[in-house]
LOZA-713738 format. One line per field, with one value per residue: chain; x negated, y negated, z of N, C-alpha, C, O, CB in turn; residue number from 1; residue in one letter. Coordinates in Angstrom, 2 decimals. Glycine has a CB too. Layout:
N
unit <- c(A,...)
npx <- c(X,...)
npy <- c(Y,...)
npz <- c(Z,...)
capx <- c(X,...)
capy <- c(Y,...)
capz <- c(Z,...)
cpx <- c(X,...)
cpy <- c(Y,...)
cpz <- c(Z,...)
opx <- c(X,...)
opy <- c(Y,...)
opz <- c(Z,...)
cbpx <- c(X,...)
cbpy <- c(Y,...)
cbpz <- c(Z,...)
pos <- c(NUM,...)
code <- c(A,...)
***
This chain:
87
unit <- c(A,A,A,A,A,A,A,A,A,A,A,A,A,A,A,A,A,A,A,A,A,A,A,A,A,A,A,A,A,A,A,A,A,A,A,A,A,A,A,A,A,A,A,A,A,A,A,A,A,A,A,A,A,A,A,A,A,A,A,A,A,A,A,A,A,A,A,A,A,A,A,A,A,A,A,A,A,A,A,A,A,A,A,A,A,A,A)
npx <- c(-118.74,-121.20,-122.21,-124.90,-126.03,-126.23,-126.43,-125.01,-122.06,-122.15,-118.75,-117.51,-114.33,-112.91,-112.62,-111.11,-109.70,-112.17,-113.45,-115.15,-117.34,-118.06,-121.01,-121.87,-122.75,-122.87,-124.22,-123.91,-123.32,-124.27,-123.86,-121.70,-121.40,-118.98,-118.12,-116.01,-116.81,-116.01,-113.57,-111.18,-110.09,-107.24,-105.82,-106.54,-107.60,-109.84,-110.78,-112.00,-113.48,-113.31,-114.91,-114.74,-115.00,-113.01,-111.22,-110.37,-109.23,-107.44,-106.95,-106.94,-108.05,-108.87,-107.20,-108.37,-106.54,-106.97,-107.80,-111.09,-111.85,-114.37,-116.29,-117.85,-118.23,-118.72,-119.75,-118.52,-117.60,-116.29,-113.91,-112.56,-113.62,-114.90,-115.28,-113.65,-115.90,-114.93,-111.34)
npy <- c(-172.93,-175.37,-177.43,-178.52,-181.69,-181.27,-178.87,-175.51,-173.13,-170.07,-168.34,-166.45,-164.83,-162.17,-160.92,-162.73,-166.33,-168.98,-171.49,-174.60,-176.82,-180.54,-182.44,-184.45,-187.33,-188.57,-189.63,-192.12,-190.19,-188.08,-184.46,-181.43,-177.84,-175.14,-171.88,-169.24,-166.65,-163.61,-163.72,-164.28,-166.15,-167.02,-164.77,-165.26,-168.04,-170.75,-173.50,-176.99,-178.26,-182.25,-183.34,-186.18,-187.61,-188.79,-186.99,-187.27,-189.85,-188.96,-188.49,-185.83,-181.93,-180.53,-177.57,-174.86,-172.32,-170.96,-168.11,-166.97,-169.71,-172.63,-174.83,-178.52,-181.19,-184.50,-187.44,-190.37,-193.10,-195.07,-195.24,-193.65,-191.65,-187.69,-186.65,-184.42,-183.17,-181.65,-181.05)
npz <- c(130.64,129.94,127.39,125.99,123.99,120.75,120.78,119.73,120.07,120.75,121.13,122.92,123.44,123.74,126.36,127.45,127.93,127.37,128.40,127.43,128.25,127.48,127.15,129.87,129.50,127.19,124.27,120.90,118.12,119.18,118.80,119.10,118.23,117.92,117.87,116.72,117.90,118.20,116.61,117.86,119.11,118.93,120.15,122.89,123.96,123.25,125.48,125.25,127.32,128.57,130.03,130.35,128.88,126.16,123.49,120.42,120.79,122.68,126.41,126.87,127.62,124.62,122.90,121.01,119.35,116.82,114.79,114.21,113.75,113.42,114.25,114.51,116.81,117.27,118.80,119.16,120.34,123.11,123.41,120.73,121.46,121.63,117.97,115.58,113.22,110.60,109.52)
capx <- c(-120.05,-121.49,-123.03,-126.23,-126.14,-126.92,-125.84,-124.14,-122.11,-120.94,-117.55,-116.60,-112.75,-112.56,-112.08,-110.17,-109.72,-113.36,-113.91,-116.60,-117.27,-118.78,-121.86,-120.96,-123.17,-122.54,-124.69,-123.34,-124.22,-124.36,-122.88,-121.78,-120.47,-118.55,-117.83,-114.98,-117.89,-115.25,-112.32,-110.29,-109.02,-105.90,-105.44,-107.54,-107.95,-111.02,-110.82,-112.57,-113.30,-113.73,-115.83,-114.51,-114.90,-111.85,-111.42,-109.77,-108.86,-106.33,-107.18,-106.82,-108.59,-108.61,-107.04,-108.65,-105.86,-107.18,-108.72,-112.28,-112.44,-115.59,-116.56,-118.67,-117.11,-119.29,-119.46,-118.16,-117.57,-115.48,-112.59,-111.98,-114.60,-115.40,-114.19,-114.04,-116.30,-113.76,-110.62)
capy <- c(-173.20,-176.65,-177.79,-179.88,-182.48,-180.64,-177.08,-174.59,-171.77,-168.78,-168.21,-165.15,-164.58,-161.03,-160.49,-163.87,-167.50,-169.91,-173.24,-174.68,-178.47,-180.93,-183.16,-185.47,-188.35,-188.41,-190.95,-192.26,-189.42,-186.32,-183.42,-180.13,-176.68,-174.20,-170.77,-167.66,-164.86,-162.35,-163.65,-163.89,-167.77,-167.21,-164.62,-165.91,-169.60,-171.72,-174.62,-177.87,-179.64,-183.47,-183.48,-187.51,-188.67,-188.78,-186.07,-187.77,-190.66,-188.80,-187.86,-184.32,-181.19,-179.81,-175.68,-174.31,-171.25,-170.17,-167.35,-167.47,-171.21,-172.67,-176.74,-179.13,-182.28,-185.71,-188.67,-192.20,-194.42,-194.76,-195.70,-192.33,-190.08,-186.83,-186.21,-183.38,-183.49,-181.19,-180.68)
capz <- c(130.09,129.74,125.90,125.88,123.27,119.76,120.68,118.77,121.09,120.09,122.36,122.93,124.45,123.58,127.55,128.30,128.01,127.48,128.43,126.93,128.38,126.76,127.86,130.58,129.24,125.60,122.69,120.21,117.42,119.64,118.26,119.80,117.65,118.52,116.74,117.49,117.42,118.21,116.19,119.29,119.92,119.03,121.35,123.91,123.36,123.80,125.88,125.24,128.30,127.53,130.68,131.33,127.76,125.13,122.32,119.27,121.44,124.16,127.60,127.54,126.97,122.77,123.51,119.82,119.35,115.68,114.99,113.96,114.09,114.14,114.07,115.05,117.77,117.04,119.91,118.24,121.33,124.42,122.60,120.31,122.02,119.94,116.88,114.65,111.90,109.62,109.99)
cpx <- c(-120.12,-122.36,-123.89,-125.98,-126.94,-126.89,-125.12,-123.99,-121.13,-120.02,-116.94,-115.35,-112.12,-112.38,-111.35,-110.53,-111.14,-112.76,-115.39,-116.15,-118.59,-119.97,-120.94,-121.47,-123.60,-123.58,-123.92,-124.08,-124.45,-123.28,-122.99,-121.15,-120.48,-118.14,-117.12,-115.89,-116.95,-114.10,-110.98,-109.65,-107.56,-104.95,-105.56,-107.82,-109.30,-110.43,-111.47,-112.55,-113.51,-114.75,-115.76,-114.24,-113.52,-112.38,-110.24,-108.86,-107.88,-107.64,-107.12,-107.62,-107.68,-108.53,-107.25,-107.88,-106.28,-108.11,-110.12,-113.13,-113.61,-115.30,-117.63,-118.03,-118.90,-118.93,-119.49,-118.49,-116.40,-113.92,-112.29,-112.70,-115.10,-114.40,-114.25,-114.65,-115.62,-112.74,-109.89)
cpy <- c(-174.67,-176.92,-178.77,-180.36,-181.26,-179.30,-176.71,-173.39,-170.87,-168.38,-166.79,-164.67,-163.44,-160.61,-161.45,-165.15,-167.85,-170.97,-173.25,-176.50,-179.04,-181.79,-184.16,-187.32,-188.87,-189.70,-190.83,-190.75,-187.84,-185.64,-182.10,-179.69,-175.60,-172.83,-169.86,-166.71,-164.03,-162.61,-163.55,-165.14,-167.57,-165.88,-165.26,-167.22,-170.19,-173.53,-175.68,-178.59,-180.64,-183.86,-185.44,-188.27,-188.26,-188.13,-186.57,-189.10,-190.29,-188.29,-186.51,-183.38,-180.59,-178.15,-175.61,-173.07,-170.70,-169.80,-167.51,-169.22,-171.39,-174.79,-177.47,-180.86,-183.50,-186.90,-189.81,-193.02,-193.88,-194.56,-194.55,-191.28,-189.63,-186.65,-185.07,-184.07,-182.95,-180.81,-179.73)
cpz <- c(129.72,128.79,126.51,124.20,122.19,119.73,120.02,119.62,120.47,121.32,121.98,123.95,124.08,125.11,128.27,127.80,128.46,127.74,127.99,127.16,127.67,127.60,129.05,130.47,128.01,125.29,122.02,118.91,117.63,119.18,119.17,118.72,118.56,117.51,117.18,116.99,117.55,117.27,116.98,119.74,119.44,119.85,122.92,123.62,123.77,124.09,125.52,126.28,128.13,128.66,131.01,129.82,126.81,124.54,121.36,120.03,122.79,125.24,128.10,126.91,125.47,123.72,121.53,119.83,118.03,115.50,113.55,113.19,114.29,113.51,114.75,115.89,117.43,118.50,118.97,118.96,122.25,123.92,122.40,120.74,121.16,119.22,115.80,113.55,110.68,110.43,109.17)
opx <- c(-119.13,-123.52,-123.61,-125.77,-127.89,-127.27,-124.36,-124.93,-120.01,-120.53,-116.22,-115.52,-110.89,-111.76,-110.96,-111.61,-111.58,-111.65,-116.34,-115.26,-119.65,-119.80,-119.75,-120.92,-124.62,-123.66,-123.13,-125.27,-124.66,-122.11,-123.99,-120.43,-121.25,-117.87,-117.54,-115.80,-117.04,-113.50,-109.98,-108.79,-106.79,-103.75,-104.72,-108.58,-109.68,-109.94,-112.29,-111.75,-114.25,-115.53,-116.58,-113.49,-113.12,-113.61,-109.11,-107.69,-107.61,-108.78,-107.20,-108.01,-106.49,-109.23,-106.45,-108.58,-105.83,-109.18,-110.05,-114.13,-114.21,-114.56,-118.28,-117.32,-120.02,-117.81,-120.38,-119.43,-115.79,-113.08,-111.77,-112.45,-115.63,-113.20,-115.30,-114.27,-115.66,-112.84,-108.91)
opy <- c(-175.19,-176.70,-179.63,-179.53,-180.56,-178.63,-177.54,-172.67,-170.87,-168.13,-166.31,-164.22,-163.45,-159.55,-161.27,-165.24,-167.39,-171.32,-172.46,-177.19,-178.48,-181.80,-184.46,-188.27,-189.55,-190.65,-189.89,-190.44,-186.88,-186.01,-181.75,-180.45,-175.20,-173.04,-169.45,-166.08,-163.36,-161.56,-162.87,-165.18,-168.40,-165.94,-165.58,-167.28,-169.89,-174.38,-174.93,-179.52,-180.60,-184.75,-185.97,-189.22,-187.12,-188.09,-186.18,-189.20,-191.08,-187.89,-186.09,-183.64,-180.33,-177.69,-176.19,-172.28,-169.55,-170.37,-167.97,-169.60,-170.69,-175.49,-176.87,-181.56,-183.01,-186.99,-190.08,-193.77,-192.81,-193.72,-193.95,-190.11,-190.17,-186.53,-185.07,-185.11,-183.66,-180.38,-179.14)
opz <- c(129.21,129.15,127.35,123.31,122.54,118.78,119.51,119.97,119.98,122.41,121.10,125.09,124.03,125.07,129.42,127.22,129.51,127.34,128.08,126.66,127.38,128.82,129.04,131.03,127.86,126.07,122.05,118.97,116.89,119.13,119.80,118.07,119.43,116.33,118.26,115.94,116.52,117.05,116.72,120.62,119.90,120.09,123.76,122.65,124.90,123.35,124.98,126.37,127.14,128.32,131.76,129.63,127.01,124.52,121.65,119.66,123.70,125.00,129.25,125.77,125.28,124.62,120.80,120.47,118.01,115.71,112.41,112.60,115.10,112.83,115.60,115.17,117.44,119.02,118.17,118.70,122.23,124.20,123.34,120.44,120.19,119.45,115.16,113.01,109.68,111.58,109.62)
cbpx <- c(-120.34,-121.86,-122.05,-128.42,-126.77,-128.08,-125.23,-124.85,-121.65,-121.82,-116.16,-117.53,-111.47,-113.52,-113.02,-110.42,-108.67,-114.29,-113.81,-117.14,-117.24,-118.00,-122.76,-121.00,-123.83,-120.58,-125.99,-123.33,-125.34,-124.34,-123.23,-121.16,-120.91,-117.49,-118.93,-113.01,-119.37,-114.75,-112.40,-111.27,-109.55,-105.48,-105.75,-108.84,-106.85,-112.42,-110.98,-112.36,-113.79,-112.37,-117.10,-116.14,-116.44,-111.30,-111.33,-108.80,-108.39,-104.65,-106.59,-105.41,-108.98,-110.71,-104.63,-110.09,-104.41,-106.96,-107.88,-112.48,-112.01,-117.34,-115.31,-119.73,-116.40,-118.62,-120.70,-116.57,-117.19,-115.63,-112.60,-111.85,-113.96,-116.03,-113.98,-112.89,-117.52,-114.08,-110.18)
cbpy <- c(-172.29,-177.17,-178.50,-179.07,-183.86,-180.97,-176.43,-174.22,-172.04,-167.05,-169.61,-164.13,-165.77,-160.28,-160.00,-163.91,-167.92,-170.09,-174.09,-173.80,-179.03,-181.54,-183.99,-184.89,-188.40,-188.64,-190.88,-193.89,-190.04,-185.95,-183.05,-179.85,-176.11,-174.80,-170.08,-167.17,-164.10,-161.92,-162.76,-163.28,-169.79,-167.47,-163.76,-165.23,-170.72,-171.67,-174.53,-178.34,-179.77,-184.84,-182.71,-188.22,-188.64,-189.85,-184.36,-186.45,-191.40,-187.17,-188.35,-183.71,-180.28,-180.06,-174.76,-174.13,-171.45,-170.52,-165.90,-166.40,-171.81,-171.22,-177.64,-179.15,-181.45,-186.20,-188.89,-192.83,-196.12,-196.13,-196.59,-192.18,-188.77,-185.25,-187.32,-182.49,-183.16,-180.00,-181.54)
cbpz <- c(128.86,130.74,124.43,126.15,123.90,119.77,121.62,117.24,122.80,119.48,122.32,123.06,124.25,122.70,128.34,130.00,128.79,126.33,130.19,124.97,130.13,125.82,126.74,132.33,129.89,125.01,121.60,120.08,117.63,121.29,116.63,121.28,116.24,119.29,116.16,116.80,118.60,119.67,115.51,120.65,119.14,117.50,121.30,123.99,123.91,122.39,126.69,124.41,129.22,126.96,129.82,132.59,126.76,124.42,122.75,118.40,120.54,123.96,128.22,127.49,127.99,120.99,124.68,119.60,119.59,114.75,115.18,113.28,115.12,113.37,114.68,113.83,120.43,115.47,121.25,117.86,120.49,125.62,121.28,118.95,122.60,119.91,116.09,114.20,111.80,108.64,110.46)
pos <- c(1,2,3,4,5,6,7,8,9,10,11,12,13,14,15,16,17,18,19,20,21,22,23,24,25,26,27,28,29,30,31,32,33,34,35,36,37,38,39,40,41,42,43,44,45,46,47,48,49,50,51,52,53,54,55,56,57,58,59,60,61,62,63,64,65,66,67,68,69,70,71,72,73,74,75,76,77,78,79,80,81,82,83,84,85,86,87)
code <- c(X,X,X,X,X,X,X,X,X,X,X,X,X,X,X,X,X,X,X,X,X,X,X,X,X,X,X,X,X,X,X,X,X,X,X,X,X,X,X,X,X,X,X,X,X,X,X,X,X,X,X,X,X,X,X,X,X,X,X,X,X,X,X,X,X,X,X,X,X,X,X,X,X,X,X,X,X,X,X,X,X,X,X,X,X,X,X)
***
């Protein structure tokens, strides 16, 4: 599944492993959330795709493994990408 700028998705991995990618043409400012509706990422994990941009400055996709996790990912700049707004 692919977030538009300002979404909020409920992920459900009660039948398997999500990805959930992020915009591919980020602002500074855009926010995406995400939420474990089933209580299930840490069986089932949710992916973060970074879709090209950095997530806390590395190059790789965020795997969210805890269960009923929820958050919201922020765009900074090229540099550190998104970043969690809590951690």
């Amino acid at each position: 599944f692919t977030a538009s700028a300002g979404q909020c998705v409920f992920c459900n991995t009660t039948s398997g492993a999500f990805t959930l990618t992020l915009p591919a043409s980020p602002s500074i400012g855009d926010e995406v959330s995400f939420v474990d509706y089933a209580g299930t990422f840490d069986t089932n994990n949710l992916t973060i795709g970074r879709n090209s941009s950095k997530i806390h400055g590395a190059t790789e996709d965020l795997t969210i493994a805890v269960e009923r996790a929820a958050n919201t990912l922020v765009f900074t700049d090229s540099t550190q990408g998104w970043l969690l707004k809590n951690k």
